[in-house]
One Martini backbone bead per residue (centre of mass of N, CA, C, O) as a GRO file, in nm:
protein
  331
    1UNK     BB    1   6.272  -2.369  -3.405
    2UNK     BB    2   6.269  -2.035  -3.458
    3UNK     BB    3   6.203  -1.791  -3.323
    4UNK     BB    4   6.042  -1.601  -3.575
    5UNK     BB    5   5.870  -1.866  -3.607
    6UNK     BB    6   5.707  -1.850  -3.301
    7UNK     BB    7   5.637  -1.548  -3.383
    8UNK     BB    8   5.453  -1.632  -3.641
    9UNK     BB    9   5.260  -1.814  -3.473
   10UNK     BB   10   5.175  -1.622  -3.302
   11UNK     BB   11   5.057  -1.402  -3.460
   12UNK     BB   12   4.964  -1.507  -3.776
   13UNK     BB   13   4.825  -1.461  -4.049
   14UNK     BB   14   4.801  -1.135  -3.973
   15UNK     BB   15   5.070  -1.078  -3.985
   16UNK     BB   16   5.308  -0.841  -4.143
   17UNK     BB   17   5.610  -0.786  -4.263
   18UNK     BB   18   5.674  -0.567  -4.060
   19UNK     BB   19   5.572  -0.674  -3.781
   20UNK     BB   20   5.282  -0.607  -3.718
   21UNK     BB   21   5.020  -0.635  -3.476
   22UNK     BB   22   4.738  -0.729  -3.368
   23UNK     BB   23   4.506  -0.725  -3.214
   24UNK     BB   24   4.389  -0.843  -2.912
   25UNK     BB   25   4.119  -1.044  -2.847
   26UNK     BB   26   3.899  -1.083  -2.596
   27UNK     BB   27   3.744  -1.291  -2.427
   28UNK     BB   28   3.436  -1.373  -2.320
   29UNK     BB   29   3.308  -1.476  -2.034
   30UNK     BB   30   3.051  -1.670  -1.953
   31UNK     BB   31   2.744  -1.705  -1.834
   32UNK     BB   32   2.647  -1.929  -1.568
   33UNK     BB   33   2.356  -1.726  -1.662
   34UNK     BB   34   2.180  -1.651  -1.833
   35UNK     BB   35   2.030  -1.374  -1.983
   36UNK     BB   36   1.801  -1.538  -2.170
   37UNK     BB   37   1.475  -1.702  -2.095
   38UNK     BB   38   1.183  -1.800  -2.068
   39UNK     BB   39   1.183  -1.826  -1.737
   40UNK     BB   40   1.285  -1.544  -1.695
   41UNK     BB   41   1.037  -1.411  -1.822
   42UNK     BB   42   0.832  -1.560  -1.656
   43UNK     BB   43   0.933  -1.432  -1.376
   44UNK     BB   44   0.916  -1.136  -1.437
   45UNK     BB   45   0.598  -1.146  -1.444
   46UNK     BB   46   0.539  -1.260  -1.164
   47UNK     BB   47   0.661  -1.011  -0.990
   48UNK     BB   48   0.475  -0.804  -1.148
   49UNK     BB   49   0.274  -0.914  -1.039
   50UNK     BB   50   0.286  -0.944  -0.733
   51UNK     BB   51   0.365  -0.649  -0.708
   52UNK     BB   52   0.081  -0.520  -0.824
   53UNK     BB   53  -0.062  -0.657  -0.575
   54UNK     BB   54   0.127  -0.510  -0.346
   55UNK     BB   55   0.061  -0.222  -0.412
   56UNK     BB   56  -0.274  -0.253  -0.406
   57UNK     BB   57  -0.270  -0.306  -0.087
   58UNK     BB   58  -0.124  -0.089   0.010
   59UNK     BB   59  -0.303   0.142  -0.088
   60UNK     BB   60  -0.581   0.053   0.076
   61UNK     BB   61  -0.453   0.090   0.335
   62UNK     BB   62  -0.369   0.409   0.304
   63UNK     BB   63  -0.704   0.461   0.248
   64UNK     BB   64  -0.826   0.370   0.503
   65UNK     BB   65  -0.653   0.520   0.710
   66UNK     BB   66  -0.720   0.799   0.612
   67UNK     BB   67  -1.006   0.807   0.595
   68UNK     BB   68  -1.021   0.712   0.917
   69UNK     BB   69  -0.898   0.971   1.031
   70UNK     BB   70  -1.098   1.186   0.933
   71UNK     BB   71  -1.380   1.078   1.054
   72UNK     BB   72  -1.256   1.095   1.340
   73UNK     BB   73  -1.178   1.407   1.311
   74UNK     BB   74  -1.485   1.469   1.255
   75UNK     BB   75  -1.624   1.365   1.466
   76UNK     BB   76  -1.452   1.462   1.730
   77UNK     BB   77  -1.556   1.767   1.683
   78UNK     BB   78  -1.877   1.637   1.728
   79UNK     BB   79  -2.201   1.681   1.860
   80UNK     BB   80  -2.535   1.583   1.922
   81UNK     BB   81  -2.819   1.723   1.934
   82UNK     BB   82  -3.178   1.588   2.017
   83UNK     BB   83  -3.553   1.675   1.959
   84UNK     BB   84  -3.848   1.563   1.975
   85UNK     BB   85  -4.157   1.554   1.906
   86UNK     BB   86  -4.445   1.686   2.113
   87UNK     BB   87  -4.695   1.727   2.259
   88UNK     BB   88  -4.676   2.060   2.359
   89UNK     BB   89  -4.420   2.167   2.210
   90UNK     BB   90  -4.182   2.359   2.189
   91UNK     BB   91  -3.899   2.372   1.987
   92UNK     BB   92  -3.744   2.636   1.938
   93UNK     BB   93  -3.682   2.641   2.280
   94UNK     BB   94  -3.583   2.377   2.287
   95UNK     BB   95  -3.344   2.449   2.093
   96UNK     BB   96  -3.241   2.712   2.264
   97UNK     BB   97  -3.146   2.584   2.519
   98UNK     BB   98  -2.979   2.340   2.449
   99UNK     BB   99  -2.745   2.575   2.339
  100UNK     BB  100  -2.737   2.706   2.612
  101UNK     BB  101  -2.651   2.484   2.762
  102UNK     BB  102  -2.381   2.344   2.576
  103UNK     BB  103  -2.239   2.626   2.606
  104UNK     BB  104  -2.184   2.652   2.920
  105UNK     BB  105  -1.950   2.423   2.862
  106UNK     BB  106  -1.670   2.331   2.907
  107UNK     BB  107  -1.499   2.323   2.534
  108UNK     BB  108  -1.701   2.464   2.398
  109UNK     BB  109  -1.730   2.646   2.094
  110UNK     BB  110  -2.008   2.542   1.957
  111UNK     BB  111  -2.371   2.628   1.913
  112UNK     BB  112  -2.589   2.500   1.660
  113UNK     BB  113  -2.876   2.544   1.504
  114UNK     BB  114  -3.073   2.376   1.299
  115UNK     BB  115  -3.266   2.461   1.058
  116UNK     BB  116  -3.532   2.395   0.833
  117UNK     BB  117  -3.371   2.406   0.566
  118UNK     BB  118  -3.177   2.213   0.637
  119UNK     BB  119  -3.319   1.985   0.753
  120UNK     BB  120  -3.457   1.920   0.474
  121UNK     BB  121  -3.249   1.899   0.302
  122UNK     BB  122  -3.136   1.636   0.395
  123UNK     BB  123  -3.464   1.488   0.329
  124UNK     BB  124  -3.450   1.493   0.012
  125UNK     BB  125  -3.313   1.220  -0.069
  126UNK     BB  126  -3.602   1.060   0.062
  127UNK     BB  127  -3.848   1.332   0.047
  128UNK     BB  128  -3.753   1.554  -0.136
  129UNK     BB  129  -3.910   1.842  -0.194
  130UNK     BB  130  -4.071   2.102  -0.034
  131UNK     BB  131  -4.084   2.047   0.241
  132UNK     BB  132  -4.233   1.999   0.546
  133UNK     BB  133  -4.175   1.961   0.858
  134UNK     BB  134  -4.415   1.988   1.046
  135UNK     BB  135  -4.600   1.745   0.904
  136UNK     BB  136  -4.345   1.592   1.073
  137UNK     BB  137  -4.191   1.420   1.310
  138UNK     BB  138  -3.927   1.549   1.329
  139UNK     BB  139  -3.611   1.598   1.431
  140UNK     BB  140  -3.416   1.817   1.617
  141UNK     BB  141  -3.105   1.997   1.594
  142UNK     BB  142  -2.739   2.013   1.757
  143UNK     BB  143  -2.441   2.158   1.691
  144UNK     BB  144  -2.173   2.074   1.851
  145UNK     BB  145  -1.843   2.222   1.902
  146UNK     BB  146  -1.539   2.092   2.027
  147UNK     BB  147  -1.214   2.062   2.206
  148UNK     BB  148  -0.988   1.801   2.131
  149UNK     BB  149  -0.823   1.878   2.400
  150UNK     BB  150  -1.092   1.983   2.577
  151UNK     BB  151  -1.374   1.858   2.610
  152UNK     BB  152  -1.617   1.764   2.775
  153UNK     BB  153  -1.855   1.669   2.991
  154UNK     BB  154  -2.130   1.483   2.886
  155UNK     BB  155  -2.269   1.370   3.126
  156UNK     BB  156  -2.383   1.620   3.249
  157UNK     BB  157  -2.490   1.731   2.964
  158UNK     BB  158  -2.724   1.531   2.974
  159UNK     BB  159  -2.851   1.554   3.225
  160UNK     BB  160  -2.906   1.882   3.192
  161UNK     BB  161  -3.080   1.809   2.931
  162UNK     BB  162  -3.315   1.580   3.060
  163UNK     BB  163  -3.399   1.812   3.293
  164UNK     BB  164  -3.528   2.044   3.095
  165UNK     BB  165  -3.553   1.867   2.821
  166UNK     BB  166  -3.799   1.728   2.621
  167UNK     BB  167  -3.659   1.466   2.416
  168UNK     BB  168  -3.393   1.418   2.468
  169UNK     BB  169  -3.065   1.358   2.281
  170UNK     BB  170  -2.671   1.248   2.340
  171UNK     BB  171  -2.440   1.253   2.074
  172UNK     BB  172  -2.074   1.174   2.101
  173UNK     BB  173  -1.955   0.944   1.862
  174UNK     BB  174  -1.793   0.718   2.095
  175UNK     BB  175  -1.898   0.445   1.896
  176UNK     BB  176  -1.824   0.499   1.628
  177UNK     BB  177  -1.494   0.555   1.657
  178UNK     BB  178  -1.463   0.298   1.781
  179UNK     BB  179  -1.537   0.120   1.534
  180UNK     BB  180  -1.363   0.300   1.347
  181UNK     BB  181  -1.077   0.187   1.467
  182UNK     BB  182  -1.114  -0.107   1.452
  183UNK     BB  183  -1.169  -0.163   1.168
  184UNK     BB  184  -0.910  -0.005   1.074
  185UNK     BB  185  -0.715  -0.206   1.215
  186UNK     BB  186  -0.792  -0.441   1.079
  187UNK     BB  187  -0.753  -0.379   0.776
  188UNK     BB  188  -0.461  -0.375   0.842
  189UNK     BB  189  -0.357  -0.610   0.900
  190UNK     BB  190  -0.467  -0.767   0.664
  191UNK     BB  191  -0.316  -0.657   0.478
  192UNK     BB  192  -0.039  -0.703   0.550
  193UNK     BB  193  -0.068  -0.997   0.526
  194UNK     BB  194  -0.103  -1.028   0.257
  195UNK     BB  195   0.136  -0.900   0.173
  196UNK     BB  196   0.310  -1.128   0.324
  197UNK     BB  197   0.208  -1.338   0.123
  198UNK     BB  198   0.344  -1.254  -0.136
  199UNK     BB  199   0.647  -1.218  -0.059
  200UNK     BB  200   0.637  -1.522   0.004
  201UNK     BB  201   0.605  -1.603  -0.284
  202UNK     BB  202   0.790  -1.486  -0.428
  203UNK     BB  203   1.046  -1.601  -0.249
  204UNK     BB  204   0.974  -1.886  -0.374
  205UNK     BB  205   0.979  -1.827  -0.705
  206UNK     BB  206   1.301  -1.794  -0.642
  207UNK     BB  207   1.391  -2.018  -0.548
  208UNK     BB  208   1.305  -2.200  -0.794
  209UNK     BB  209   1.431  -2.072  -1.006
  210UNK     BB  210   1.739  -2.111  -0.898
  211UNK     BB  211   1.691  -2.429  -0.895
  212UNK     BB  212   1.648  -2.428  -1.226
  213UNK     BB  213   1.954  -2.280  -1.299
  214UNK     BB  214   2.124  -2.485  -1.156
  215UNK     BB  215   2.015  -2.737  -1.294
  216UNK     BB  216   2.105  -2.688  -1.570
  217UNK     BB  217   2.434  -2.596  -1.425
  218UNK     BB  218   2.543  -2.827  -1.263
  219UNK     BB  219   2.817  -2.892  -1.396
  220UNK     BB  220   2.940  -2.624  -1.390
  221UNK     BB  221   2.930  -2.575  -1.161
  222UNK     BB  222   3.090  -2.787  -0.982
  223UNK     BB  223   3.347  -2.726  -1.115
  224UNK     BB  224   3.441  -2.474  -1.047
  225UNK     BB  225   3.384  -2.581  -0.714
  226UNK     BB  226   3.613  -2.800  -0.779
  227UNK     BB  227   3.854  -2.590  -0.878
  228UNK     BB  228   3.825  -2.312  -0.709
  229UNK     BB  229   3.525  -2.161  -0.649
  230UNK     BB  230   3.356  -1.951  -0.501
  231UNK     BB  231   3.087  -1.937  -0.370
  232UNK     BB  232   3.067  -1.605  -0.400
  233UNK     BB  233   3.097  -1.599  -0.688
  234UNK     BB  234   2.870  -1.782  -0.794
  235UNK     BB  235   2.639  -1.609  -0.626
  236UNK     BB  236   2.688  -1.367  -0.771
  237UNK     BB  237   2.618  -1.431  -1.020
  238UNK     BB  238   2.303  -1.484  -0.959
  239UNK     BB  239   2.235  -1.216  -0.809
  240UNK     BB  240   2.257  -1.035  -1.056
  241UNK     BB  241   2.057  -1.152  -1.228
  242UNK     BB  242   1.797  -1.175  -1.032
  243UNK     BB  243   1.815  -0.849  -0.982
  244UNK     BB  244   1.756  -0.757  -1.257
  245UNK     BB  245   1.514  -0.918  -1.308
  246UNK     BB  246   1.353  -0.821  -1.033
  247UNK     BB  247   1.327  -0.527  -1.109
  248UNK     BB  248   1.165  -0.546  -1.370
  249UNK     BB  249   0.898  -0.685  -1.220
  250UNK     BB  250   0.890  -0.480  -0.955
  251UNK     BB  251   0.855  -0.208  -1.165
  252UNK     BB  252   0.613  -0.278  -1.341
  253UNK     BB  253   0.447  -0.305  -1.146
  254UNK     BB  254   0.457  -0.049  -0.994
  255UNK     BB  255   0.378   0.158  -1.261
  256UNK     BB  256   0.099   0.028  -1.282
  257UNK     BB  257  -0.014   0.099  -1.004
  258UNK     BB  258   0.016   0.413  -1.049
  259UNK     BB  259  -0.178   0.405  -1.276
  260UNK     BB  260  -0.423   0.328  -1.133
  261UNK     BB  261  -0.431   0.576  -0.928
  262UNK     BB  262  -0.449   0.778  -1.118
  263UNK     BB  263  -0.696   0.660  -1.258
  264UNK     BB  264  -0.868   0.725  -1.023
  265UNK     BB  265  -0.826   0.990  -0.902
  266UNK     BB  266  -0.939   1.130  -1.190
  267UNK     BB  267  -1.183   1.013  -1.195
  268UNK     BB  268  -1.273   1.102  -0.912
  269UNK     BB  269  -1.275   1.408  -1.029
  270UNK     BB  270  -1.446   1.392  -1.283
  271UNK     BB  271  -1.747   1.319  -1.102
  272UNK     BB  272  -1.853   1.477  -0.834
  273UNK     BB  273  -2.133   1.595  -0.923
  274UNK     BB  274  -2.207   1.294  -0.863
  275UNK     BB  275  -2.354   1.147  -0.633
  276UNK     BB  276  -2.235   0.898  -0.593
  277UNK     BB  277  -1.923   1.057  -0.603
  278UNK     BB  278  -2.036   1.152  -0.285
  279UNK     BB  279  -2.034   0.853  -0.172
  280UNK     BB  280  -1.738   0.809  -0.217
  281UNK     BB  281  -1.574   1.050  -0.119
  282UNK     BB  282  -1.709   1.033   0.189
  283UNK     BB  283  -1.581   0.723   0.226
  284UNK     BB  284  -1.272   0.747   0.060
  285UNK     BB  285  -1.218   1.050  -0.109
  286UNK     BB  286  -1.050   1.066  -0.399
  287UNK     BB  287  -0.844   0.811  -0.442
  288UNK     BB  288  -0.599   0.915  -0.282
  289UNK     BB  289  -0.262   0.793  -0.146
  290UNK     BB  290  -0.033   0.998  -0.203
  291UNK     BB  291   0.301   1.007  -0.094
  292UNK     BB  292   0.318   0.733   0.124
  293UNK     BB  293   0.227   0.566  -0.132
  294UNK     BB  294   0.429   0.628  -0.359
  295UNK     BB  295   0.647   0.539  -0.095
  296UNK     BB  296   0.580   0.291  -0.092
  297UNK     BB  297   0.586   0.143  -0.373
  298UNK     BB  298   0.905   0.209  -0.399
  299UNK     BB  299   0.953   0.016  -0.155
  300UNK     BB  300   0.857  -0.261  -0.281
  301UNK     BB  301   1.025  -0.291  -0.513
  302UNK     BB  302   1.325  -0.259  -0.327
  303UNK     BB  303   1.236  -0.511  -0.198
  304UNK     BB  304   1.187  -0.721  -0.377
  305UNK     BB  305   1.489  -0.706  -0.511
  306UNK     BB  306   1.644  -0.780  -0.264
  307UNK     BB  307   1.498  -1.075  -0.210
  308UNK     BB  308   1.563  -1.137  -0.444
  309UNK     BB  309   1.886  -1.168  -0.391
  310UNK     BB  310   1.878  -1.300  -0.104
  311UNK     BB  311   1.763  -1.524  -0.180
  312UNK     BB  312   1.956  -1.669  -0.367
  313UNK     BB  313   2.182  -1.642  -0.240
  314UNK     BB  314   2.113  -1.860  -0.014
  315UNK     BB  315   2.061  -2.072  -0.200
  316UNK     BB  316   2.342  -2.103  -0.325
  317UNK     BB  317   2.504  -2.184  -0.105
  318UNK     BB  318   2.339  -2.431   0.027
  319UNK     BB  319   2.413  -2.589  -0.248
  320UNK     BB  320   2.731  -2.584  -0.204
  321UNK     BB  321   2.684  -2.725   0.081
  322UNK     BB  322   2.564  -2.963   0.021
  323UNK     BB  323   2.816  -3.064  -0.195
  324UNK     BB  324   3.012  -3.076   0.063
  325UNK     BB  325   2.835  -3.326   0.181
  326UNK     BB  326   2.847  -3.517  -0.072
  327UNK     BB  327   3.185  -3.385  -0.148
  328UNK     BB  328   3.456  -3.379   0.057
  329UNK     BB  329   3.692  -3.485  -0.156
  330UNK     BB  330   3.564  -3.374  -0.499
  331UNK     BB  331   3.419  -3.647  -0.632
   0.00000   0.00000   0.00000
């Protein structure tokens, strides 16, 4: 065969009389793991419903949080004298003692008398308009404000309002913030505790589909493995694919846990009006979980993917580490 014979041969058919080659199109090399098939749209599914409930989760916690942190300090700003009503006693005389004994203690900033008007107001989600409260034994009222950085000794105030003022009664509210705070930490707890079962079903989701997709290509996988192809450089074939799998799955549940507090947060702003209304506010607050949940929301996204690269990326080793302790010889 003579040289331009052979040159007509590599050029092919395409090449013209003037001898121009055409462009030679490099091959795609195909990839180790499919890039779309049943098993792995519906991982995407999954990872997208666990990351929803992962986010919805942390969403709660730091709506307890934050609630339960309110709370907190507004209780902690305020003592309250309370004062029961009782045969011969003045009630406003001893209304005015009580707010002059717990204002001369140092810490206190201020002492004011509940008055009659705001009294009813209270009584009236239970009792109605128009309340005489004369004509019923209600307890009258003084809200102390204190100085949360130097309280006042309160054992005192109790002593010295007990012997000058009678039927009086002394609530400092460290009982209710005691439980208020143990409350809000079980709450948390329980919940980490949740996201980490969340994630570690995710975890193992992930090892799953990853040794279903190995199991698929195995035979593939092996002859590469012993043909001399990188332990990593297969592992990295199924990381890459399995993080971009992890992130769409990831990101769509982010995105909806985000669409939901949008939409409850709107909805209680758009409700305020009514009862109901003030006392989911008054108990959870406008239920805005702030910039700290959707940068926690954006946080899960980035573990979910990260968990999963790193998850395949160890599975796929282990396996090749297995075929290797089960064909030293690579027979």
């Amino acid at each position: 065969m003579t040289e331009q014979q052979d040159e007509d041969l590599q050029d092919g058919p395409g090449a013209d009389d003037t001898g121009s080659r055409p462009k030679r199109t490099q091959r795609k090399m195909a990839p180790i793991v499919p890039p779309q098939n049943i098993a792995g749209r519906a991982l995407v599914f999954v990872i997208a419903i666990m990351t929803f409930l992962s986010c919805l989760t942390l969403g709660a916690v730091t709506l307890v949080r934050d609630t339960a942190s309110v709370w907190e300090n507004q209780i902690a700003r305020e003592a309250t004298i309370q004062i029961k009503p009782s045969d011969g006693l003045d009630m406003e005389a001893a209304l005015a003692s009580a707010a002059r004994i717990a204002g001369g203690f140092a810490g206190v900033r201020d002492a004011k008398v509940v008055d009659r008007e705001a009294t009813a107001r209270l009584l009236e989600p239970w009792l109605g308009s128009g309340l005489d409260i004369d004509e019923l034994p209600v307890p009258r009222l003084v809200i102390v404000t204190i100085d949360q950085t130097s309280p006042p000794d309160f054992a005192a105030m109790r002593q010295m309002l007990q012997a000058e003022v009678p039927g009086v009664s002394l609530d400092d509210h460290r009982t209710w913030v005691d439980r208020l705070v143990a409350m809000a930490r079980t709450t948390v707890t329980l919940g980490m505790a949740i996201l980490a079962l969340m994630l570690s079903a995710t975890v193992l989701t992930v090892v799953f589909a990853t040794r279903g997709a190995m199991a698929g290509n195995g035979h593939i996988i092996e002859v590469l493995h012993f043909v001399g192809a990188e332990a990593r450089f297969i592992a990295s074939q199924f990381r890459r694919h399995f993080l971009i799998t992890g992130m769409k799955g990831a990101a769509a549940g982010g995105v909806a846990a985000m669409v939901v507090f949008i939409v409850f947060s709107w909805w209680s702003s758009l409700n305020l009006a009514t009862p109901q209304a003030d006392q989911a506010t008054a108990l959870f607050g406008n239920f805005s979980i702030g910039a700290s949940g959707y940068a926690g929301v954006a946080l899960i996204v980035l573990l979910v993917g990260a968990l999963t690269a790193a998850t395949t990326h160890l599975t796929v080793v282990t396996y090749l580490h297995d075929i290797d302790v089960r064909h030293p010889d690579g027979g």
